[in-house]
MITIFI-731340 format. One line per 10 residues: number of its first residue (from 1); their letters; for each residue x, y, z of C-alpha. Coordinates in steps of 0.2 Angstrom, whole numbers. Layout:
% residues N
NUM = A = X Y Z; ...
***
This chain:
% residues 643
1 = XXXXXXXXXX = -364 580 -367; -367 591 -351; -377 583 -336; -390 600 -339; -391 595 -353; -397 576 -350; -412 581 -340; -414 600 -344; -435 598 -343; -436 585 -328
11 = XXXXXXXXXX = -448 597 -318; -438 599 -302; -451 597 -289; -463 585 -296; -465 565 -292; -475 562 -308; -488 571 -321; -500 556 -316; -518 561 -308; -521 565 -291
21 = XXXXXXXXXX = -538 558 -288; -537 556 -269; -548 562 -257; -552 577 -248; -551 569 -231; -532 563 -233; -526 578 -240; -532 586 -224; -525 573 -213; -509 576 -219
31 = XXXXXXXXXX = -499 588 -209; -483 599 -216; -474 588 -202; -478 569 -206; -473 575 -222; -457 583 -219; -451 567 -208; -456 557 -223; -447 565 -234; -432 562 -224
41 = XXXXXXXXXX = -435 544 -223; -434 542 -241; -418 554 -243; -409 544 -232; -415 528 -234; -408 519 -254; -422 510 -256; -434 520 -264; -421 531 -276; -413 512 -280
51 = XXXXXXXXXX = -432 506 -287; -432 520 -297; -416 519 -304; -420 501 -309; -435 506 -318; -426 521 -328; -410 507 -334; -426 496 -339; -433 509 -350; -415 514 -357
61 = XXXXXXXXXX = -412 498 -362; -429 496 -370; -423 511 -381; -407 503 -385; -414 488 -390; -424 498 -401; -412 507 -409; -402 488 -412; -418 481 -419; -421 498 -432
71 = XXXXXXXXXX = -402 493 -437; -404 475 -442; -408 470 -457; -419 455 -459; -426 444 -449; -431 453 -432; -429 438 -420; -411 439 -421; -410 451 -406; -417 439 -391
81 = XXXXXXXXXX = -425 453 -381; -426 441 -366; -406 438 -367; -404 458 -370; -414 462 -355; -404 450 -345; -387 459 -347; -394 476 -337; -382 478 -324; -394 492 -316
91 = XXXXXXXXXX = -392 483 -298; -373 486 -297; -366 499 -287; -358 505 -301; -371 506 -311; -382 513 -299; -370 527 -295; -369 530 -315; -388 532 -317; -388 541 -300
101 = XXXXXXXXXX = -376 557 -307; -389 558 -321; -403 566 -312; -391 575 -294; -397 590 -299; -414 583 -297; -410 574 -279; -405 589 -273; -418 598 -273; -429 598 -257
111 = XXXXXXXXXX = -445 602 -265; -442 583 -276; -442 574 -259; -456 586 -251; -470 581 -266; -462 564 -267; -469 561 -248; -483 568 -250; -490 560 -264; -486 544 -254
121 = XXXXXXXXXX = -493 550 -237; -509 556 -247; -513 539 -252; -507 529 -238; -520 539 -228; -532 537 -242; -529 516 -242; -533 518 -221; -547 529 -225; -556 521 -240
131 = XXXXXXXXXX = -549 503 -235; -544 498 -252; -531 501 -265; -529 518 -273; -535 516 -291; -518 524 -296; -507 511 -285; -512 496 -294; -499 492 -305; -498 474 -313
141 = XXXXXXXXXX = -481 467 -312; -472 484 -307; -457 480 -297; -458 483 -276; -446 490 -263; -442 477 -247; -459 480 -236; -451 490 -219; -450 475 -204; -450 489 -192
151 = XXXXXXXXXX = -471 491 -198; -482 476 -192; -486 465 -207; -500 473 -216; -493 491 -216; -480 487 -222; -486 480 -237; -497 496 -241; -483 506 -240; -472 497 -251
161 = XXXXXXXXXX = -485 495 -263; -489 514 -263; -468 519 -263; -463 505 -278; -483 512 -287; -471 532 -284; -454 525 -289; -463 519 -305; -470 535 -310; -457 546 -307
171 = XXXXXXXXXX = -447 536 -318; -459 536 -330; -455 554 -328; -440 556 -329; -437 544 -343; -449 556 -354; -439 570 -350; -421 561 -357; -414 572 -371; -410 555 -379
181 = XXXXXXXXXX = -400 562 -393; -388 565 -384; -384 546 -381; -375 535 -393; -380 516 -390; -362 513 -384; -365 527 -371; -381 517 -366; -371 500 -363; -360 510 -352
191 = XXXXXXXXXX = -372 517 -342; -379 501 -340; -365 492 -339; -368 481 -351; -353 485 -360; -335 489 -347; -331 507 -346; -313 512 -345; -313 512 -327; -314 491 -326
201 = XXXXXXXXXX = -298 493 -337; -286 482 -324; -269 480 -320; -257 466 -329; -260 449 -317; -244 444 -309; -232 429 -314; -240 427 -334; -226 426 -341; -212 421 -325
211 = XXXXXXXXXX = -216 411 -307; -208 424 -297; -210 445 -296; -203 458 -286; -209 464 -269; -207 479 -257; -199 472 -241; -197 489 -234; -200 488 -213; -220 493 -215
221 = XXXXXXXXXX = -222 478 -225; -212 468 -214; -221 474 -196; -239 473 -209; -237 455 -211; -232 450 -195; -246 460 -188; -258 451 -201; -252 433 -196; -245 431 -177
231 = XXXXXXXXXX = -259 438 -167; -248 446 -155; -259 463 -154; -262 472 -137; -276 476 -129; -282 494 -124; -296 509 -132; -286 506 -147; -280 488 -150; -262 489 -158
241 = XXXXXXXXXX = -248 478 -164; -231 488 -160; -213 485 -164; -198 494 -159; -188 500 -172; -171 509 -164; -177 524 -151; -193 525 -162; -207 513 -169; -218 506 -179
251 = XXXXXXXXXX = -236 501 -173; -251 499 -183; -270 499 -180; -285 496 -184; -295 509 -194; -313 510 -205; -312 521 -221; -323 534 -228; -322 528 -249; -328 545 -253
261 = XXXXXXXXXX = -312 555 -247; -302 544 -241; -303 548 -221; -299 536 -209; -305 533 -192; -298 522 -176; -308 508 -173; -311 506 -153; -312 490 -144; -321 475 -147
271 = XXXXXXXXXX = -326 481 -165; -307 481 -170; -305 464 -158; -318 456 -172; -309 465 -190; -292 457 -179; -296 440 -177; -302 437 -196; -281 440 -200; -272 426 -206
281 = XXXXXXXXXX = -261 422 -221; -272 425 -234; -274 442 -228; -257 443 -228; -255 436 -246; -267 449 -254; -253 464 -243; -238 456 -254; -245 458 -268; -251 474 -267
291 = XXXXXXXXXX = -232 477 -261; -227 467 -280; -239 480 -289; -231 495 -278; -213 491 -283; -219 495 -303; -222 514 -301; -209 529 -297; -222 536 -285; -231 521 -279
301 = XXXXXXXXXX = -242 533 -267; -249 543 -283; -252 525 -290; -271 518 -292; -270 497 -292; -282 490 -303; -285 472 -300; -299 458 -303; -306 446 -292; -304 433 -303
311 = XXXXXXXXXX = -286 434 -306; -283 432 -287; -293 417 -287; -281 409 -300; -267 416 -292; -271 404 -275; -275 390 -283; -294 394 -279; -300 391 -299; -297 371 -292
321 = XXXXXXXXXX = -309 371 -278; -327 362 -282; -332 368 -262; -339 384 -264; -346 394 -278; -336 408 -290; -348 419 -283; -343 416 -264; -326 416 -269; -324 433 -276
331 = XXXXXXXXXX = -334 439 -260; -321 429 -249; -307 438 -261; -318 456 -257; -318 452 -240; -298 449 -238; -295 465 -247; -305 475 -234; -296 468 -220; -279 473 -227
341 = XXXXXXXXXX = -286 491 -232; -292 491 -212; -273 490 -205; -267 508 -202; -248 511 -199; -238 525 -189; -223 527 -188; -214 536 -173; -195 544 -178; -189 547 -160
351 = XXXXXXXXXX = -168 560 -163; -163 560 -142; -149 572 -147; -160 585 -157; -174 583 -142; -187 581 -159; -200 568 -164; -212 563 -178; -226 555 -179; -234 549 -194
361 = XXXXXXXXXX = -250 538 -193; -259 534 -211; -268 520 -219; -256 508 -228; -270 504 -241; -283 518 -247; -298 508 -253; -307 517 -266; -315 503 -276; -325 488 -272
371 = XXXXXXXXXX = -336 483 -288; -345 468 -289; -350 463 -308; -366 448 -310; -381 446 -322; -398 451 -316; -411 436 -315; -428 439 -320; -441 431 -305; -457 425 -307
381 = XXXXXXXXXX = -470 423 -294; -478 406 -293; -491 413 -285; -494 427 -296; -487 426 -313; -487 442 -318; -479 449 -305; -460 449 -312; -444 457 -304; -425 455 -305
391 = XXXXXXXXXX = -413 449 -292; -395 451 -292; -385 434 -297; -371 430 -290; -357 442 -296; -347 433 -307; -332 448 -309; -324 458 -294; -316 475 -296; -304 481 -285
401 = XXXXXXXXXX = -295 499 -283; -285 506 -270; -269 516 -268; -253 513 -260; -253 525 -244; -242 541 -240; -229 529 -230; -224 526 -248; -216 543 -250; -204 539 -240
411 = XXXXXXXXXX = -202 519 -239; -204 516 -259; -197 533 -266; -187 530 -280; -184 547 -289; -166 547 -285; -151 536 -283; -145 536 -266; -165 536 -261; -169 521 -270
421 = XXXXXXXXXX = -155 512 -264; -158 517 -245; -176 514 -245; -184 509 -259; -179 489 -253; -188 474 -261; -186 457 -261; -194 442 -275; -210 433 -272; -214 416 -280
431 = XXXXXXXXXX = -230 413 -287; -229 395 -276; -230 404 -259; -245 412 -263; -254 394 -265; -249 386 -250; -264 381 -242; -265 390 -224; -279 380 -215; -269 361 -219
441 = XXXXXXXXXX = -251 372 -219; -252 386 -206; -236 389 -201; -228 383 -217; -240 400 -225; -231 409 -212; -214 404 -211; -213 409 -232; -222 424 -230; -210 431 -216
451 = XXXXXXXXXX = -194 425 -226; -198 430 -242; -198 448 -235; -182 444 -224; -173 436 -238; -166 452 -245; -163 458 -227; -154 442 -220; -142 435 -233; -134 421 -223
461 = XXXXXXXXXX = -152 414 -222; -147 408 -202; -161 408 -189; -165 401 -173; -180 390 -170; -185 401 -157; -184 419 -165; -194 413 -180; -207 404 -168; -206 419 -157
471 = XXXXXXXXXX = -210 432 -174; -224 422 -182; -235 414 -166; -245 421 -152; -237 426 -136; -245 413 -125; -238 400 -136; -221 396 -127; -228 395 -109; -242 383 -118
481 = XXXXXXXXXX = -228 372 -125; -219 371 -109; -232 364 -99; -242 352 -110; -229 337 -118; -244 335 -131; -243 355 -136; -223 350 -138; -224 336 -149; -239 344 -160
491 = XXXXXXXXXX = -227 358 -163; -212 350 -167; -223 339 -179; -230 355 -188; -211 364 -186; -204 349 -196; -220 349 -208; -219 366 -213; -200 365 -218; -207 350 -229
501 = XXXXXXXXXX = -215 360 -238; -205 373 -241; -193 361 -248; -204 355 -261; -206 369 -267; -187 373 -270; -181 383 -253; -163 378 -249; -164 371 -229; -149 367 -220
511 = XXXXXXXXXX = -146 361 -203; -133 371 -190; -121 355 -187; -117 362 -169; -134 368 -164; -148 357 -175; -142 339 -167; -150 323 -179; -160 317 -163; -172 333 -169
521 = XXXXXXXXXX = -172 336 -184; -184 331 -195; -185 313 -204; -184 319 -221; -169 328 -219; -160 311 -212; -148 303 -223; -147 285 -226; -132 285 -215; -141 292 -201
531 = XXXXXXXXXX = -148 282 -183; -160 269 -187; -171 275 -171; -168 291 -164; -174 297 -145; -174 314 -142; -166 321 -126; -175 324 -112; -171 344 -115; -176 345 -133
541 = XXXXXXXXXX = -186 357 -133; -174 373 -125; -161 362 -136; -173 364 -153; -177 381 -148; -159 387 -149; -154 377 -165; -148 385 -180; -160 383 -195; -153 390 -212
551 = XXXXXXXXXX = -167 396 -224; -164 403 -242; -174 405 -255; -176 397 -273; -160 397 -284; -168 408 -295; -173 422 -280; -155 421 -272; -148 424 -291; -158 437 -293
561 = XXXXXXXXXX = -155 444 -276; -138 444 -278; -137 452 -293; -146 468 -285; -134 465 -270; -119 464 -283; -127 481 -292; -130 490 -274; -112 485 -270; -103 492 -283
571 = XXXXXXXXXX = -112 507 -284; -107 512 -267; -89 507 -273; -89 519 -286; -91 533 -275; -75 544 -273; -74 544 -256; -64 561 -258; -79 570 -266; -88 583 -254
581 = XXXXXXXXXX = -100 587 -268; -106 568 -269; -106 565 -249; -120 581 -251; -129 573 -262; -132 557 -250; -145 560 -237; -135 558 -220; -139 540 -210; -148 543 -196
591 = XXXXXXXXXX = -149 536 -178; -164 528 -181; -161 522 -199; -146 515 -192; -155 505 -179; -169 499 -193; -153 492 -202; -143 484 -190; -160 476 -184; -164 471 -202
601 = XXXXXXXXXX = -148 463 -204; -149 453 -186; -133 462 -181; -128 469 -164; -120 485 -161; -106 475 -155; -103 467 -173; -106 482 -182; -91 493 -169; -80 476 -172
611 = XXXXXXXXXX = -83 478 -192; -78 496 -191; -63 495 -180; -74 509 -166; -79 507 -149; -95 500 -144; -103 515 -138; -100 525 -152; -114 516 -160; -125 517 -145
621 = XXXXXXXXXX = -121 536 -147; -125 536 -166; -141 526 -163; -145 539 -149; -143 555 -161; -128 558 -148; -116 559 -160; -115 563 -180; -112 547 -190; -95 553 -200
631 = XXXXXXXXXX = -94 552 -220; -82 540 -218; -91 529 -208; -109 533 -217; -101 524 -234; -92 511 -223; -108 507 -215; -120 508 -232; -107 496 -238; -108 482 -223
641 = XXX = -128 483 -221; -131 483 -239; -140 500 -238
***
């Protein structure tokens, strides 16, 4: 069924077949120009096209109910018409957009919007004329626009009277002109959305069947979640957060989409301060697991993710919460997704030796979907009881789409070996991290988001107090702490809090006997054996924030993770070193991917030379794009830093 063919007769200039009995005083007080600027009001306003739309779902779903009632046998009351009425779903976007492509051909034309504001000029200036209603305007119980609060009080009424009076009849119009033959009743529930088209068809909710999944932990998604829940962005035109990577980097900003082809736009100042202090680990949460649905495709960046709100509401443990509504929640869930798709990221390759750089600046989430789902509700006014409308309930569903962007060519490609092993790295996320509360357990949310990515990356699980402080909190935060004893204690308190937690929930914590002294370590890490009282010295904290701290992950993670270590491992051990044809077949490891690894694995260049058996500048030179890193020293290297 062709869109000519829906509404081949809709006259394409005309509001309505209904009379014009106006007067000849407002015709001739209308001028070409008032109407013109009218016309333009109502094209780029939604209002007025939205009234209409609802009026032509409302006669469609009187015709489908119809249709259902000529097809049951019997007793007619088993179709409750109220009920029926209820399910129209003519208010959502969706929906609205679905009826809206019926009648394009329509919009588009200007002579539609031209007649449309005259007939509504005409009898607005009749009303001020005649001082009193247009015979034509009063419509009992027709549905009305929002009256226009730029307009003083009275005048704005008049003219929402007069537009809803001009929606109505035009689609009255446009209804009579429906080849409805051409519509099954299951075409009908679509376009209504009554019954789910194809596209609310969603991706499979993660851990059914399992309490962890696999996750990209390639360095975009590492640098995205620290700049989603440390606050340490820099001020300037453009806010950033930036990180050195090698002799390049990655820095990511804020940017606003277009969800009609997919453009973005920087964000300047103090608009991008307000998207950049609504961060925080939820945010965060909703970036891993679109990572965890990224890792399921060969090409992630040609991928659409296809999610509901309600399954991320049970994923955090939100199904639980009495506080606020389901309605409020999916809005809070819309709202987090938003903030994730607003987070650009560039990436800056910098080859010294070669005198070349590139730049490569994308979203790291295209947004093409936000669809909100609820029941309309019918209203009746008190005051007027045949005055009836509908108002959108809260939604009850939440509809979410977006793609992985282009910086997954290169960081999640997987269409050959030696790619997939170099750069298409990923880690496990358990379903437990994703319900840690972060307004009672900030910095516990922070530390398992940050370490679930870096336990693929650091195997030995050691770090110190300081670094991880240093990689998840502001700035400000240490020169804070050094001056205010309270600041000191609070920290330590929530340090030794969060670990707690991330005990419970079965991560293996160690203390560094050398560096992590029992005089500050926390209580529940004490054996029985241990100091009845315990005083900590009076330089605790430069002590604390130079102990060692090991963190791993679940049994069941470091299992896993070690059996795709033990797979990577072997792989590179197959190679025959003495094979030219299979070194060409391996991308060379460059300066800068060099440095990405060596920082990854928290090795100096110094440990690296020392494991090779070369001299430390070799590797400055290597890094610098100085000197080509050797065949023998690209598999040695591959093997050591688990590339």
């Amino acid at each position: 069924m062709s869109e000519q063919e829906l509404h081949k007769d809709i006259p394409q200039g005309s509001v309505s077949g209904e009379i014009e009995d106006v007067t000849n005083d407002a015709h001739s007080m209308i001028s070409s120009e008032r109407v013109h600027q009218y016309a333009e009001k109502l094209r780029s306003g939604k209002s007025f096209l939205n009234l209409i739309l609802v009026h032509v779902a409302t006669g469609i779903n009187q015709y489908r109910l119809r249709q259902l009632r000529s097809q049951v046998k019997g007793d007619s009351e088993l179709i409750n018409l109220y009920n029926e009425t209820e399910k129209i779903g003519a208010l959502q976007k969706q929906s609205i957009t679905r009826l809206e492509k019926l009648f394009k051909s329509v919009l588009k034309q200007a002579s539609f919007w031209e007649q449309t504001a005259h007939w509504i000029t005409v009898r607005l200036e009749q009303w001020a004329v005649e001082s009193r209603m247009p015979v034509d305007c009063s419509i009992p119980g027709v549905l009305s626009v929002e009256a226009d609060s730029a307009l003083p009080e009275e005048e704005a009424w008049r003219e929402s009277v007069v537009i809803s009076a001009c929606a109505f009849y035009t689609a009255s119009e446009w209804l009579r002109h429906l080849d409805w033959s051409s519509f099954s009743i299951e075409d009908l529930e679509k376009l209504l959305g009554i019954r789910s088209p194809d596209t609310s068809i969603t991706d499979p909710a993660l851990f059914k069947d399992h309490e962890i999944e696999r996750v990209a932990t390639g360095y975009p998604i590492l640098t995205g979640a620290q700049a989603l829940i440390n606050n340490q962005w820099e001020d300037g035109e453009y806010p950033y957060w930036k990180k050195l990577v090698g002799e390049g980097f990655i820095q990511h900003n804020i940017v606003r989409q277009s969800p009609s082809n997919q453009q973005i736009e920087l964000v300047p100042g103090k608009a991008a301060w307000e998207i950049i202090q609504q961060f925080g680990p939820e945010a965060a949460y909703v970036l891993l697991i679109f990572s965890s649905y990224a890792t399921d495709s060969e090409k992630p960046w040609e991928q659409q993710i296809r999610l509901k709100g309600t399954d991320l509401i049970r994923l955090f443990g939100w199904d639980k919460r009495t506080d606020i509504t389901l309605g409020q929640k999916l809005k809070k869930i819309g709202n987090l997704v938003e903030l994730v798709c607003s987070l650009s990221v560039l990436i800056n390759n910098i080859n010294v030796g070669a005198n070349r750089y590139n730049v490569a600046r994308g979203a790291m989430w295209l947004l093409e979907e936000l669809e909100y789902s609820g029941q309309l509700a019918l209203t009746v006014d008190a005051k007027n009881p045949s005055a009836l409308s509908y108002e959108a309930g809260d939604p009850d569903e939440l509809y979410i789409k977006v793609r992985p962007g282009s910086w997954t060519e290169k960081f999640l490609n997987s269409r050959d070996l030696s790619g997939k092993n170099a750069l298409c790295q990923y880690g496990y996320l358990a379903k437990s991290t994703l319900q840690i509360n972060p307004y009672r357990q900030r910095l516990a949310s922070k530390l398992a988001i940050f370490l679930t990515i870096m336990s693929r990356i650091r195997q030995d699980g050691r770090y110190e107090v300081g670094t991880l402080l240093e990689r998840l909190e502001p700035k400000e935060l240490m020169t804070v702490v050094q001056q205010s004893k309270q600041r000191r204690s609070a920290l330590i308190a929530q340090w030794d809090n969060a670990l707690l937690t991330l005990h419970e929930l079965g991560w293996q914590i160690e203390f560094d006997n050398e560096t992590y002294p029992e005089c500050i370590r926390p209580e529940w890490s004490l054996t029985d054996e241990s100091e009845p009282t315990r005083t900590r010295p009076r330089n605790w904290l430069t002590l604390w924030l130079k102990a060692i701290v090991i963190i791993k992950p679940t049994v069941l993670i470091q299992e896993k993770l070690g059996s795709v270590r033990a797979s990577n491992s072997q792989r590179t051990a197959d190679l025959p070193t003495a094979s030219d044809n299979l070194l060409e077949r391996i991308p060379e490891l460059t300066g800068a991917e060099l440095a990405i690894a060596l920082d990854a694995k928290g090795w100096s260049k110094a440990k690296l030379a020392k494991e090779l058996g070369v001299d430390r500048s070799l590797i400055t030179r290597w890094i610098k794009g100085e000197r080509v890193i050797q065949p023998k020293h690209q598999t040695q290297i591959r093997v050591l830093l688990e590339l």
